[in-house]
N, C-alpha and C positions, 0 to 999 in steps of 0.2 A: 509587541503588537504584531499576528500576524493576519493578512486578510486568505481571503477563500470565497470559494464561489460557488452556486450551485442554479441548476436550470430548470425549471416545471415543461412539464411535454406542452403544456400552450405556449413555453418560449417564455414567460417571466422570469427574468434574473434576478437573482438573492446574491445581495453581495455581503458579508460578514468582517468586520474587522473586531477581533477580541484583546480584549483589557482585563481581566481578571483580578485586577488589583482595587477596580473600583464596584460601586453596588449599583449601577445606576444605567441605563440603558437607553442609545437615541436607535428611536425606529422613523421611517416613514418609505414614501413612495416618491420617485421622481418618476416623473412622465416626462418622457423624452420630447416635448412639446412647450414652445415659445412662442415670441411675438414675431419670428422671424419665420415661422413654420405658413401663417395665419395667410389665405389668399386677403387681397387689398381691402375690399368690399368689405371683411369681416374684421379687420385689425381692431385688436382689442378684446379678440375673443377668450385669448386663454385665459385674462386676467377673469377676465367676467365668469368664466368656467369656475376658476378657482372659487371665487364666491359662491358661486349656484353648489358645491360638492361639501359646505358645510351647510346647507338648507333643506336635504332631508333625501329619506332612503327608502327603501323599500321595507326596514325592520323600524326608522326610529326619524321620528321630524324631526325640525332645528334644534327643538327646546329639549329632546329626551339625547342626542349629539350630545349638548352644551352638559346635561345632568352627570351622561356616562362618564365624561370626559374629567368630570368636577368627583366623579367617586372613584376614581381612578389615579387620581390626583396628577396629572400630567400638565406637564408646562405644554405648551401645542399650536400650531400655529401653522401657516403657507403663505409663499411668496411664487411670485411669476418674474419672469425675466428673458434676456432675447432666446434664449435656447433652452428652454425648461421651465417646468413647474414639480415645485418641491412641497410636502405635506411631512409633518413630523409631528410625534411625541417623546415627550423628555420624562424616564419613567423610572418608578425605582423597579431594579431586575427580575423582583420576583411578579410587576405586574405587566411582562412584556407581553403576557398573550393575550391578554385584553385590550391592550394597548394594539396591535396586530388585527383584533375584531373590528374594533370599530375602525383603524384607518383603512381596512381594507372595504369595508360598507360604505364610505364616503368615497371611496372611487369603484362605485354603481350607485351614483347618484341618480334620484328620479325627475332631476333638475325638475320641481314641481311648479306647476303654473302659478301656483298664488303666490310665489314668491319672485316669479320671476320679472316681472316689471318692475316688483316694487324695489331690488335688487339692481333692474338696470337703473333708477334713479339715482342708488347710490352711487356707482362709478360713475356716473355723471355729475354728479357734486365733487365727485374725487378730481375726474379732471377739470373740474373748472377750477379747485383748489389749488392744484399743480402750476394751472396758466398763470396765477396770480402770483408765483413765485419763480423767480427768474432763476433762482442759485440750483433750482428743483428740478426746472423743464432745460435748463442749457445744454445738459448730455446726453440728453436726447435725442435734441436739436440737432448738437454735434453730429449726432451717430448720422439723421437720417443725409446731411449735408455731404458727409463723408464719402457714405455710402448712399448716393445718391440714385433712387430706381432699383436700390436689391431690395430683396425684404429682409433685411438684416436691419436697414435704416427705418424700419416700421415701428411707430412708438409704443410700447408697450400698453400704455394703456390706451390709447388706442383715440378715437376725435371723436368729438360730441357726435358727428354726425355719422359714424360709422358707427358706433355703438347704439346711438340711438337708430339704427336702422337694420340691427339683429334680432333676427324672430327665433323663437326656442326652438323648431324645430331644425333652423340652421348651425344652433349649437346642438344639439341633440346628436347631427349628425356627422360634426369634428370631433362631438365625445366620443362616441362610438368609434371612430377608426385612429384617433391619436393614443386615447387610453386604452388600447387594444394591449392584452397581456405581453404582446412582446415589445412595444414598444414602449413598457415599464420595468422599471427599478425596485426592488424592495430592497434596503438600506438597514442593517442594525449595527452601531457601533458599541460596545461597553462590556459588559459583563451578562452571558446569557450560556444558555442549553443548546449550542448550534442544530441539533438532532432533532429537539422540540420543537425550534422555531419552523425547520424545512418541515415538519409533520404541521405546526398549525397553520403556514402560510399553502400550503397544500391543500386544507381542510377548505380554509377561507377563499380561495381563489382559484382554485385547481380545475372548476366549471368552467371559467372564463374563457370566451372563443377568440383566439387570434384573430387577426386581418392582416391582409399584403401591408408592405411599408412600402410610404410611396417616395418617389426617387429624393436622391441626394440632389441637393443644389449647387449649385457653382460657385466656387469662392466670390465675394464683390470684389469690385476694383475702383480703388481709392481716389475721388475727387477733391481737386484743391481748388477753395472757391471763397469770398469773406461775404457774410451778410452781417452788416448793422441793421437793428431792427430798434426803431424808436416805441418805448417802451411807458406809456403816461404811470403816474405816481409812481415810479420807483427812482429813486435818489444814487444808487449808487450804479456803476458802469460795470454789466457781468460778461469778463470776454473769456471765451474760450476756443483755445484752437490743437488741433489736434496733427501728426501727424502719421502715417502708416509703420506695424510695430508686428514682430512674428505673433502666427496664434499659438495659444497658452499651452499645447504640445510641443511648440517648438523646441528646442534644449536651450539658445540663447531666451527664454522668457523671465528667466528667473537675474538675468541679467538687467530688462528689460525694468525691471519691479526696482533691483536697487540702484539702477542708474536714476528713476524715477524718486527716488527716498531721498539720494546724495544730490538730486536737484532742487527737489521739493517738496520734503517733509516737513510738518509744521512746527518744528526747531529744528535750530543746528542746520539747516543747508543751506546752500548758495542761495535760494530766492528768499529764504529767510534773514540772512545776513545783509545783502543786497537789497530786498524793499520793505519787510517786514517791521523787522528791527529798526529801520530808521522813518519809521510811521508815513510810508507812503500811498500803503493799502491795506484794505482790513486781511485781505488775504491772497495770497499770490502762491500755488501749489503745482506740482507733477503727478502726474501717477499711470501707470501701466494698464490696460484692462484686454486682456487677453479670448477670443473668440474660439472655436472650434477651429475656424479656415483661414482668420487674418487675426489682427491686432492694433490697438493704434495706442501711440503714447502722446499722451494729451496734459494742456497746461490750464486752470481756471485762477482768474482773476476780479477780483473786488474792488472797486477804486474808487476814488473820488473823479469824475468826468475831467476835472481839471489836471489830476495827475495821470488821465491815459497813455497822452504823450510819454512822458517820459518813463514812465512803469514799462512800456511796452518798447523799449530804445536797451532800457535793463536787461530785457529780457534777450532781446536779440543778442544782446552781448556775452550774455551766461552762456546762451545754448551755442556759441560761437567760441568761446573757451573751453567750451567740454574738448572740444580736437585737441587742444592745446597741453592737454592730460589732466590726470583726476589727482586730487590730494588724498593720498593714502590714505592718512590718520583720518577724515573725515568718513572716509567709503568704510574704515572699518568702524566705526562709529554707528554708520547706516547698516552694515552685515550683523553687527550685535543687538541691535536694536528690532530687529528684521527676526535674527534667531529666536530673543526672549519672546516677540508676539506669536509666534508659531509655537512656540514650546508651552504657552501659558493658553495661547486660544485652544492647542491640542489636547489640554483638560479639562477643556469645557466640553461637555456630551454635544450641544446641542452645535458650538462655533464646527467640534470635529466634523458634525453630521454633513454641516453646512460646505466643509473642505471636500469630504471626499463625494459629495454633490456634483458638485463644481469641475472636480478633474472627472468624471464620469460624463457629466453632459458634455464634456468638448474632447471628449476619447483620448483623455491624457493618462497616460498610464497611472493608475496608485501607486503610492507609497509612504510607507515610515515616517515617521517623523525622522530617524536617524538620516535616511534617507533625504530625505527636503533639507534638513540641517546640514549635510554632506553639503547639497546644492549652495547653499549660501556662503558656503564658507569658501566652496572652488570661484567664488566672482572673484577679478582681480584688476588689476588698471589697465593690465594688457589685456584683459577678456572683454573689458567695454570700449577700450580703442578699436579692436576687432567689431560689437556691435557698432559705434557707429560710423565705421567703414561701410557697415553692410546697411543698416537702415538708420541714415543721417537723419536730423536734429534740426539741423536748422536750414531746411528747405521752404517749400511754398507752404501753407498749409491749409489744412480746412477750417473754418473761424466763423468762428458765430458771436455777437455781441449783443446784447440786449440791455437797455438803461433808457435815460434820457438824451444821449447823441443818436442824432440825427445821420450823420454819419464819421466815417472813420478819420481821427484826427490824429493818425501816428506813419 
């Protein structure tokens, strides 16, 4: 696999990774645009974006979109998230330049009035579906508690009352200067005509007028703070608490992921052996999530209210023997396990699409899979005694609970 790049004079980047060996090709567009981009007033707008850019163009409305899309036979879909919004099709290689027409005609959406209220209705049934799910809305929570006053801590989809209070001509004009050609992505990973594709993403997009970008933001800086939040009809106690972890460029990140795995992956680790396994919680987990400018490694928990106490006593003890060193045979357990998901998501068109996504939005260099595998295999006991010298584990931390306590009983 090797990648390559190429620039249009409005500043849109093409970025190429080729496969040759397979028949099958993932295209789309990231726009360099999040929940974290969005001033206050409007949060929630990219999500809402992203819906309004499959509701109609200036060549084809919703319903002839959905046709092209269905004769084209493409798997297809977009997601929003704090630092981006991603669009793709999953295609077989001979029909990438149709596949290329139409996602490049959904980002010059005419975000059309008739469909635009009826569209904010929907994200508004979306979040009130989220609120009613505590295991859904807690890393959210997390993020915003964390990062409390940046816009990093702004919920992606955004409050009833902020979405309900965006007029299209408000979004009309985040569209215009976020999805500006330079502050987009065009993505093809698989098997294709690298010469072809720069000719018809040229064709398709090559009018598009840049805009200035406007400034970078200042990394946030990490608050440590606990809210219980009593929570009517839900039964079980969902706590999560996080605390500050390098961002997903940093080199130690990838330490960061399987010190998270050898903590608490859903077998085989410590919080699995320790609470799982001896039925104390439906789910007790770790995991890594890495930003463009910061990171945090954060723990979520399921419980019965009665077991919070001593689940969360567990816990402090686990993340208090990580100092004490890591059991080898276990960490390579989590590095091989860690390998296979990488090696098996990197043939899938659409998970690759989604990876080299990911390290693009937060300016992390690409690479290889040999490459990334290199990475995991250099973790070692001495390389995570080293992280967490540098960013401890078991300090204060950010913590949000939501269930039926009232408050915190540990």
């Amino acid at each position: 696999m090797a990648f390559s790049t190429h620039k249009l004079a409005n500043g849109l980047q093409l970025v190429f990774e080729e496969i040759p060996r397979i028949r099958s090709a993932a295209t789309g567009f990231l726009a360099n645009t999040g929940s974290r981009d969005e001033p206050a007033q409007l949060a929630g707008v990219s999500h809402f974006l992203e819906h309004m850019c499959f509701k109609g163009t200036a060549k084809r409305d919703w319903r002839q979109l959905s046709l092209d899309v269905d004769d084209l036979g493409a798997m297809w879909n977009a997601y929003t998230w704090w630092e981006g919004t991603a669009y793709f099709h999953w295609v077989q290689s001979e029909r990438i330049h149709d596949s290329i027409d139409i996602l490049s005609d959904m980002m010059r959406s005419t975000l059309p009035n008739e469909e635009f209220d009826m569209e904010k209705k929907v994200i508004l049934e979306e979040i009130a579906m989220y609120n009613d799910r505590p295991d859904a809305i807690i890393f959210d929570e997390l993020i915003q508690s964390a990062f409390a006053g940046h816009p990093l801590g702004q919920s992606i989809l955004g409050t009833e009352e902020t979405v309900g209070g965006i007029q299209r001509d408000e979004m009309a004009d985040y569209f215009d200067r976020r999805y500006a050609p330079n502050n987009l992505t065009f993505i093809v990973t698989g098997r294709f005509d690298r010469n072809e594709v720069i000719r018809t993403v040229e064709s398709c997009c090559g009018d598009w007028t840049s805009h200035p970008a406007d400034p970078n933001q200042t990394p946030p800086e990490f608050s440590s703070s606990s809210t219980v939040r009593h929570k009517d009809g839900v039964a079980r106690e969902h706590v999560a608490f996080a605390v500050p972890a390098p961002s997903a460029r940093d080199t130690s990140s990838v330490t960061a992921d399987l010190l998270a795995a050898y903590l608490g992956a859903s077998t085989n680790s410590r919080l699995f052996w320790s609470i799982i396994q001896k039925g104390l919680a439906d789910e007790a987990s770790a995991d890594y999530y890495g930003f463009s400018d910061s990171g945090l490694f954060y723990l979520y928990l399921s419980v019965d209210p009665g077991n919070a106490a001593r689940v969360m006593d567990i816990v402090r003890t686990e993340l208090k023997a990580l100092g004490n060193g890591i059991d080898t045979d276990a960490l390579e357990r989590a590095k091989t396990k860690a390998a296979t998901s990488l090696v098996c998501s990197g043939q899938h068109g659409l998970h690759r699409f989604s990876q080299i996504v990911g390290d693009l939005s937060t300016d992390t260099p690409l690479k290889s899979l040999d490459e990334h595998l290199a990475e995991i295999d250099g973790v070692s006991a001495d390389s995570i005694s080293a992280y967490l010298s540098e960013y401890p584990v078991d300090i204060e931390p950010a913590l949000i609970a939501l269930g039926p306590l009232d408050e915190a009983t540990w």
